[in-house]
N, C-alpha and C positions, 0 to 999 in steps of 0.2 A: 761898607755902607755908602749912602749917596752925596752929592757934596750936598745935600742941602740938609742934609740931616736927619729926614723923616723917620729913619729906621734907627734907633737906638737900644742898646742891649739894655735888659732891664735885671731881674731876679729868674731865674728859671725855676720853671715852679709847674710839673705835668700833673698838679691834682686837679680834681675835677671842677672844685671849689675855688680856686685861686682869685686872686685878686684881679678884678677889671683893667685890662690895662687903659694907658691915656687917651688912645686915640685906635679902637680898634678897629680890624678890616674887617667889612660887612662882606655877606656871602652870600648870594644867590644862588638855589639846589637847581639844575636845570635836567635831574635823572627823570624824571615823571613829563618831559615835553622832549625836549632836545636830545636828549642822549640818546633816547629809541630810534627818534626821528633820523637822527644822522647816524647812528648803525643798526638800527633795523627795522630800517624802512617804515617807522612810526608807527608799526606794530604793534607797540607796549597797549596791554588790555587793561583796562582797570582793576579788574579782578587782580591784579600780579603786584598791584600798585599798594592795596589794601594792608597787605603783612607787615609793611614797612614804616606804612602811614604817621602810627600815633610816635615809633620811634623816632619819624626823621621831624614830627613836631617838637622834639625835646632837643635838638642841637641847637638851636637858638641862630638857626638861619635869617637871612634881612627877608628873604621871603623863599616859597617855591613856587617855582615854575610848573602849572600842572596844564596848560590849556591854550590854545591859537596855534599858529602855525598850520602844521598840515595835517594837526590832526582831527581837524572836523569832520574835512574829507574824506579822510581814511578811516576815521569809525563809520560810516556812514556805507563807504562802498566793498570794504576788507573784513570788518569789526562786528558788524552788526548790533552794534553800540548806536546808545544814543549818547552825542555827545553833550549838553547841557543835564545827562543824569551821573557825568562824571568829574562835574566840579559839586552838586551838592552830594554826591557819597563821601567825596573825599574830606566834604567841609564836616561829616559824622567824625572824623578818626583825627583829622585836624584843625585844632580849635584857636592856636594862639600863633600861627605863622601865619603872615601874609599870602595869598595866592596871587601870582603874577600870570599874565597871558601875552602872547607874541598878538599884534594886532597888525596887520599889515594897511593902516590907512583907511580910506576909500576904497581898498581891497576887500576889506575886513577879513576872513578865514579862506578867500576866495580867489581869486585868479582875472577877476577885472574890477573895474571901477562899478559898485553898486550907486544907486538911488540916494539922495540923500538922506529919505523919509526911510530908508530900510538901512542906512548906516547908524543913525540917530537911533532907532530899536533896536537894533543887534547890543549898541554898548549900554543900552538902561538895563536889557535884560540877562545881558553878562553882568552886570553889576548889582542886579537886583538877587542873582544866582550867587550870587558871594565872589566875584570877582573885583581884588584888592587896585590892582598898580597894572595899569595896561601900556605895555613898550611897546609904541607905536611907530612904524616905519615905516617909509617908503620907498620903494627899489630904487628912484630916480631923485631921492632926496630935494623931490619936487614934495615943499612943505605946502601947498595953494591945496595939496589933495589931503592935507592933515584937519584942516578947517572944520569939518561938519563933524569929526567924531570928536577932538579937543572939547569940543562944546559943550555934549555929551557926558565924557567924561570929568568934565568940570561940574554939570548939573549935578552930578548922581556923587559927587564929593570926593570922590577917588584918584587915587596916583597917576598922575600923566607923565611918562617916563619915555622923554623925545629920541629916537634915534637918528643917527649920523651914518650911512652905511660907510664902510672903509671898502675904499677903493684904492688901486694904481694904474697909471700907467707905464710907468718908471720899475724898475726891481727895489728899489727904495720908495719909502712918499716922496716928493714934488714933482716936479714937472712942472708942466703948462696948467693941467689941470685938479689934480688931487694932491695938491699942496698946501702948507703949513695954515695958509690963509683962508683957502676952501676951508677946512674944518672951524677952523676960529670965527668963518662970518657962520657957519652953519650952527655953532655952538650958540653966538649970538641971537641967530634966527628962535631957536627953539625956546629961547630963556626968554624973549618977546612974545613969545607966546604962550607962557605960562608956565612952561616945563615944572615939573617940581624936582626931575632929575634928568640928567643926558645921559646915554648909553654911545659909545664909541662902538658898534657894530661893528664887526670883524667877523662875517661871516666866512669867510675861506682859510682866515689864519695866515692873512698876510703879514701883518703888523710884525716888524722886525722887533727886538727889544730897545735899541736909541729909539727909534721912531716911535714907542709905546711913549717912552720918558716924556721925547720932546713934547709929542703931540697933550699928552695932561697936561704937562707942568704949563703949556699958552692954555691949557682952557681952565684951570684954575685959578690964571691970573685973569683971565676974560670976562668970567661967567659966575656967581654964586651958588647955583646950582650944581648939588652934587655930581660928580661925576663917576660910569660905569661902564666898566670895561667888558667886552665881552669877545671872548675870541676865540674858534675851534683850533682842537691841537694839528690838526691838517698836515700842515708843513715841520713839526714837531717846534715851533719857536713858542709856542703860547704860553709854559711855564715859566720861560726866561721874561717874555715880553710883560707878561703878569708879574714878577717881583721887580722890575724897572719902573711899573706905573705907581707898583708899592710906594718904591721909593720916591716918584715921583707925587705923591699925597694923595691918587686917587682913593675914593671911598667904598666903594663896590666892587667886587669883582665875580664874575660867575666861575661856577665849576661844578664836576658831577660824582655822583659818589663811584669809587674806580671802577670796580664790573663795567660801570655803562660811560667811562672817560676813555680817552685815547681815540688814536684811529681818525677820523670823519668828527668823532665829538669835541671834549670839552677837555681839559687838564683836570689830575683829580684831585679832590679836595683834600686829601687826606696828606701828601708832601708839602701843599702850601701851610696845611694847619701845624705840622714838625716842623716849618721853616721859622716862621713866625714868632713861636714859641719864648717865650722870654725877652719878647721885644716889645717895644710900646705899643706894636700895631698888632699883637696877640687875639686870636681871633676868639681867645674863651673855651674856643671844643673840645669835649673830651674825646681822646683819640679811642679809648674803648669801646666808645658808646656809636662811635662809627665803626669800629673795626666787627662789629656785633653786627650792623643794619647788612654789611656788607655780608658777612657770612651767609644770611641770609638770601640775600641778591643772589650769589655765587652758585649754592648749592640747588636752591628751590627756583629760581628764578630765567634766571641767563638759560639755563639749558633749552628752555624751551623756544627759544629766541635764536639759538646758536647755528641754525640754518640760513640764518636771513644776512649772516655777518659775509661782508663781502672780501673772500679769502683768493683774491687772483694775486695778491702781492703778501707775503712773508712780513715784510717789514710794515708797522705799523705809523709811517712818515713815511707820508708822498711829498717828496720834494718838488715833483711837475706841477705843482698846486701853485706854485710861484709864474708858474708858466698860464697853466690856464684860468688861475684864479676863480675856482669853481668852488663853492661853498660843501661844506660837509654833507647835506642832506639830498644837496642836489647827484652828488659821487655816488652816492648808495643809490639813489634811484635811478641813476642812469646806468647805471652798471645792470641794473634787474632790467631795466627797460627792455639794452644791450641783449645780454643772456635771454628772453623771454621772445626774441626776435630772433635768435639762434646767431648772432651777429658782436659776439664778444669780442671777436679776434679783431675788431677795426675799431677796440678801445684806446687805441694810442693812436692811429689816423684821426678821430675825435677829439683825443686831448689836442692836438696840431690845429685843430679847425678851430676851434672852440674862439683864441683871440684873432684869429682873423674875422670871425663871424660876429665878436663884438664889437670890436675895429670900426666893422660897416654900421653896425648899431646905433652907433654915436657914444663909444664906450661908458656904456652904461654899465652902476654896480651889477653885478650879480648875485643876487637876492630872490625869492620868492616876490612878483614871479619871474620876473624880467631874466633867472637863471633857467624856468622852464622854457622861456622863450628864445634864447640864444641857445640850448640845449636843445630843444627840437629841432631847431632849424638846422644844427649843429648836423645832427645826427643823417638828416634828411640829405646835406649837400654829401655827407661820405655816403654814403647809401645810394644817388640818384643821380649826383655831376658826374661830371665825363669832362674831357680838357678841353673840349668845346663851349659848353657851358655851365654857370654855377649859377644857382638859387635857382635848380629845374622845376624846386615843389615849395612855395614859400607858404607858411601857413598863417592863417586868419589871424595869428595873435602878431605877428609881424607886422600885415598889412596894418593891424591898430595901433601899433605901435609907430610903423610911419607915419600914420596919418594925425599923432598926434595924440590920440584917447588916454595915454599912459601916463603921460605930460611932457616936461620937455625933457629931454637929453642934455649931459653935461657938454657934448658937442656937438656939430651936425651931425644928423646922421648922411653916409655915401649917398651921392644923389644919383649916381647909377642904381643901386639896390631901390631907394626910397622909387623910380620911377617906376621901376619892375615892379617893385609890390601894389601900386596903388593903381597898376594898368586895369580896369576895368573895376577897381574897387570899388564897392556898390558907393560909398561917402566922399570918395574919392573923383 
């Protein structure tokens, strides 16, 4: 256990019924958003969603994740879904969990900075659609772009659940710049602005397990606001780094039910809830009652999916993830990009490019979208340089992104590239 305590052995006790423990770990489901999204390709149809529904309203999750991210877009141009008729289906089957949404900002669902008057509509009518707790972030943990939907969702009474993206420079946190103190003034920042919870963003699955510890135990002495951890199994560290934040008193933690964990996702829920088991931070679940949802995922579900799983590697821990700090969703879709271009085999020249291409960026997180914009570009200089020159094809989301529209970067960005991109830039 940890030296400060948190985790203490209590009665073991696997009925379904047992006693509440003192201080339990809440649990965000993130199978119905995230899981799909980072292993296939955000594929998941609503239809597939339904069978499951009223079951996984009975584990007594802190919420689920059913809606934002990427898959407005993807019902929209893959799906043939409308996507605002797949938070009120689901709201038919689930009646007593929260529904959470991924909101990317002044992004909203989208890939730039929208209107203020159309970010202010997007969040009354996600809320008005039964949307509970919306985790809002921004690629560049530039919070100035958080403003007009905070607003928003404070009108409309709802969960403002501020995110932190985790970043590094270092193979460890600190550095010059994505250290101890960065997050602690950024945990600050958000709890100023009303947060009702913070989410530690760990889109790539960097977060070592000291580093998970460290980084809670300063922002629960920082901040009052709940803290929530969130971190894909990527690099395979996220189970270890998740019972480290245990111990270090975080409140939240996400996971997804196993079928759709592992890989590019999430760690599964189902090891964390046997770990926990007779300890004061007992999360309540009945393991049958999962082991049942899952059956179902396995047999009726997965198979149809089972094409889209990106099988160029056996092992399911990319340790290069360290290297190129590329978030899970963005892996699966750059892999298809890759494959759909006939152009697979220059996926490891790609992983090599990737931190020199955010290098020049102004090492900025890699996040939606700021990971489709270093990924494109990415992709462009293996495909297009020659040893003559690099950045032959820079694209529009670059040039806005020098010029500022994104916000600002956590450093300069090169001012060789920045001149390149902006050379004839229509704003520029």
């Amino acid at each position: 256990m940890s030296n400060d305590n948190q985790v203490k052995m209590t009665t073991m006790n696997y009925s379904k019924d047992r006693p509440k423990a003192e201080n339990p770990l809440k649990i965000m489901d993130l199978t119905f958003r995230d899981g799909h999204q980072s292993l296939f390709a955000t594929r998941g149809r609503t239809e597939d969603m339904i069978p499951v529904a009223e079951m996984m309203d009975e584990i007594g999750f802190w919420a689920l994740e059913t809606w934002g991210g990427a898959t407005f877009d993807t019902m929209h141009r893959f799906l043939n879904e409308d996507p605002w008729d797949r938070i009120r289906i689901l709201k038919r089957y689930i009646r007593k969990t929260p529904f959470s949404m991924l909101l990317r900002a002044q992004n909203l669902v989208g890939y730039r900075n929208y209107a203020d008057d159309l970010a202010s509509a997007f969040v009354e009518r996600a809320a008005e659609n039964g949307m509970d707790i919306f985790r809002t972030f921004d690629a560049l943990n530039d919070y100035r772009n958080f403003e007009t939907v905070v607003k928003g969702i404070k009108a409309a009474g709802k969960h403002f659940q501020g995110c932190i993206c985790y970043s590094m420079t270092e193979p460890r946190m600190g550095g010059d710049v994505y250290n101890l103190d960065y997050y602690v003034k950024k945990a600050k920042d958000l709890e100023s602005m009303g947060a009702d919870s913070i989410c530690i963003k760990d889109m790539a699955g960097l977060i070592a397990p000291y580093d998970a510890y460290e980084i809670v135990s300063a922002l629960k002495k920082a901040v009052s606001a709940p803290i929530h951890l969130h971190s894909h199994f990527t690099s395979g560290m996220a189970p270890m780094s998740q019972l480290k934040a245990v111990e270090a008193g975080v409140d939240i933690v996400d996971t997804c039910m196993s079928p759709y964990a592992y890989r590019t996702s999430h760690s599964a829920i189902e090891p964390l809830v046997m770990t926990l088991l007779g300890t004061n931070r007992d999360t309540g679940f009945d393991i049958k009652s999962l082991a049942e949802i899952n059956e179902i995922l396995e047999k009726e579900i997965i198979p149809k999916y089972r094409h889209l799983l990106d099988e160029t590697k056996l092992s399911i821990i990319d340790i290069n993830v360290l290297l190129h700090q590329t978030p899970g969703g963005m892996l699966s879709n750059l892999v298809n990009q890759l494959r759909e271009m006939d152009a697979l085999d220059k996926i490891d020249q790609v992983y090599a490019e990737l931190p020199r291409v955010r290098k020049d960026l102004g090492q900025i997180p890699l996040v939606t979208p700021t990971s489709q914009i270093v990924g494109i570009q990415t992709v462009n200089n293996v495909l297009f340089d020659d040893e003559n020159e690099r950045y032959k094809m820079i694209t529009d989301q670059v040039k806005d992104l020098c010029y500022g529209l994104y916000g600002k970067t956590a450093v300069p960005i090169n001012p060789e590239v920045q001149k390149k991109a902006l050379k004839g830039y229509a704003r520029g």
